[in-house]
N, C-alpha and C positions, 0 to 999 in steps of 0.2 A: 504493500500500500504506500510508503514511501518512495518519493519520486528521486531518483539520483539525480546527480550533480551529472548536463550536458543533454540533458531529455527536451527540454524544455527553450525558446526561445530568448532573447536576453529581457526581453518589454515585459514579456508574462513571469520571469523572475522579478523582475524590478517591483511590477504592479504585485507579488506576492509580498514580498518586502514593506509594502506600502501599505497594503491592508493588515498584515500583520501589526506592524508599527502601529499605526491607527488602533485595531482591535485592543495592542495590551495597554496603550493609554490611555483610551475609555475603564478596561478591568483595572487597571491601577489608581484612578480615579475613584472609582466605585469602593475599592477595598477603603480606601482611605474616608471614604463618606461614613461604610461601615462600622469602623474601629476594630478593635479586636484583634489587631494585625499581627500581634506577636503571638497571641494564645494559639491562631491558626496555622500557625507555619513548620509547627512538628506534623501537624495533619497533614499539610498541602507535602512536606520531604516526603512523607511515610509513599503516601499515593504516588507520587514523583517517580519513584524507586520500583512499586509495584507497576507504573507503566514503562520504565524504562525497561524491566525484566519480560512483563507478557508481551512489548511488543517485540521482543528479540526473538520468543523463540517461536520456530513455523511450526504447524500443526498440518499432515501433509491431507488434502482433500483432491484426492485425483479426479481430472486431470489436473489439477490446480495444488501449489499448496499455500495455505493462509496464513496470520499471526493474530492471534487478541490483539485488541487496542487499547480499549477501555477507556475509551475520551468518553463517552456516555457515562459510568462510572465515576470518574475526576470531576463531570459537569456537577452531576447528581449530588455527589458529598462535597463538590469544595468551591462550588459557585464559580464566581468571579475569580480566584486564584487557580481555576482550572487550564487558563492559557496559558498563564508563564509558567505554569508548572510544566508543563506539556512543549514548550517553547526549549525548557530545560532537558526534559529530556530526550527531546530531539536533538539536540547541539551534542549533549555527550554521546548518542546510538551514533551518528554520525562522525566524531573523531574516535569513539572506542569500539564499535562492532560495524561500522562501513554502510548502514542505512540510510538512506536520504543521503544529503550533501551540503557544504555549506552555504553552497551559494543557492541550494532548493529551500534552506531553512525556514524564509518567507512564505512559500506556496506549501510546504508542507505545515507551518503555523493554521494556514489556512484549512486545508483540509484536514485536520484533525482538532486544533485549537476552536474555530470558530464552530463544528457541530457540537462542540464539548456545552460551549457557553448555549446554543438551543437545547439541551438534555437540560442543563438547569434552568432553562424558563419553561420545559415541559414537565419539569419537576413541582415547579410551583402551583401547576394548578390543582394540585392535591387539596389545598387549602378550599377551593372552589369548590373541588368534588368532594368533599367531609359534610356538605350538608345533604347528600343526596346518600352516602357510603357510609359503613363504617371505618373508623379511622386507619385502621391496619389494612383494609383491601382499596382505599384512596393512595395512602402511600405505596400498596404493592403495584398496585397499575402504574402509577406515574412513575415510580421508577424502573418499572420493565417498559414501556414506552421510553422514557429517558435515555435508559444504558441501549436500546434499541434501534431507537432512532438515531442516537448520537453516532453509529459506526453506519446506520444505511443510508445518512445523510455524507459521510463520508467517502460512501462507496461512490453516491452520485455526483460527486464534487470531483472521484475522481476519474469517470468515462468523460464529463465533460470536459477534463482538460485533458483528457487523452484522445479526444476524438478532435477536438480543437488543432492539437499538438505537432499530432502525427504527420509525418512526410505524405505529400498527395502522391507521389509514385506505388504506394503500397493496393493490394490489392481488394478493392472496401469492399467483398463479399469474405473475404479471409479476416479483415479488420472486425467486422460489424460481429465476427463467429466468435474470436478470441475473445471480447469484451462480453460479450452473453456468457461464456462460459465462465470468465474470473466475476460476475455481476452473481450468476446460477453458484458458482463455488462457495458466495460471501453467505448466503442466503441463512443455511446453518449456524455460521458465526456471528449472524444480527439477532437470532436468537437465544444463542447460549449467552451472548453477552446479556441482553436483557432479563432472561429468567436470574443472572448470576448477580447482574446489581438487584434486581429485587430481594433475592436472598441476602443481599450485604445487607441492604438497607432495611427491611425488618429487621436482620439482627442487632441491628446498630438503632436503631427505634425500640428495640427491648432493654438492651443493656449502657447505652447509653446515648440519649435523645438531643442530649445538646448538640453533639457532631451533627447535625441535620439542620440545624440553627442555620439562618443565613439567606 
């Protein structure tokens, strides 16, 4: 899912750089409206760590093989600190295990970073749905929609810059085949991510409810 360094053209780097930028100084903005900045930040390393790890390692789905993400996840529990966290661990996958690229670090911000920060405004309408729910199956929807969405919204962020991308020489009945099948391979892993944050997230709504604050 990350895109390397040399894929991509130099304008669609640049413009990823720029919305990124853009994106974490809006969420850095917000944290700091927030407060609470220091209490959160063993939370936001902890996740940090745990996406640096699931997204290193593949899970093989032939023809295809996949990685967890978990931007759905990081949106779900850490809001607004879900980009630079995710920012961060893109930068060290990229000097320490060769994922993405420096100079993709922008466009990958983008397509992992910005589905993160929609998991947590799909996260928030739990609040909505507790007058219709009880409060355990409002939180377990919105966060399986959240951890859900956040990697299917990713998936779609990234045919559209692969189909954007790609060389016109290429063969677009071959092109249009590849991208169905890595779209058909994700399909399992938009699930397991979603059932897996609901499961985080009730248990962390039992044993401790503050981390959900925010």
């Amino acid at each position: 899912m990350h895109i390397p360094d040399g894929l991509l053209p130099p304008q669609m780097v640049a413009g990823g750089y720029a919305v990124t930028g853009l994106a974490t100084w809006y969420c850095l903005r917000q944290i700091n409206h927030q407060g609470h900045t220091l209490e959160n930040i063993p939370k936001a390393s902890l996740l940090t760590a745990a996406f640096f790890v699931a997204s290193s390692l593949y899970i093989p789905l032939p023809p295809v093989s996949v990685h967890l993400v978990l931007n759905g996840l990081l949106g779900v529990i850490l809001g607004y600190f879900a980009l630079p966290a995710i920012l961060i661990g893109l930068f060290f996958q990229a000097l320490m295990v060769g994922h993405g690229g420096l100079t993709t670090l922008g466009i990958n911000g983008v397509l992992m970073g910005l589905p993160a920060l929609a998991a947590y405004h799909i996260f928030q309408l739990r609040h909505g749905l507790e007058k219709f729910l009880p409060e355990s199956w409002s939180t377990g929807i919105c966060a399986f929609l959240g951890g859900s969405g956040g990697l299917a919204l990713t998936v779609l962020i990234f045919i559209a810059l692969t189909l954007v991308s790609l060389p016109t020489g290429l063969d677009p009945t071959a092109e249009h085949r590849a991208i169905l099948v890595l779209a058909l391979g994700h399909l399992p892993l938009i699930l397991l991510e979603g059932i897996f944050t609901a499961m985080v997230v009730l248990f962390l709504q039992r044993v401790k409810p503050e981390l959900l604050e925010g």
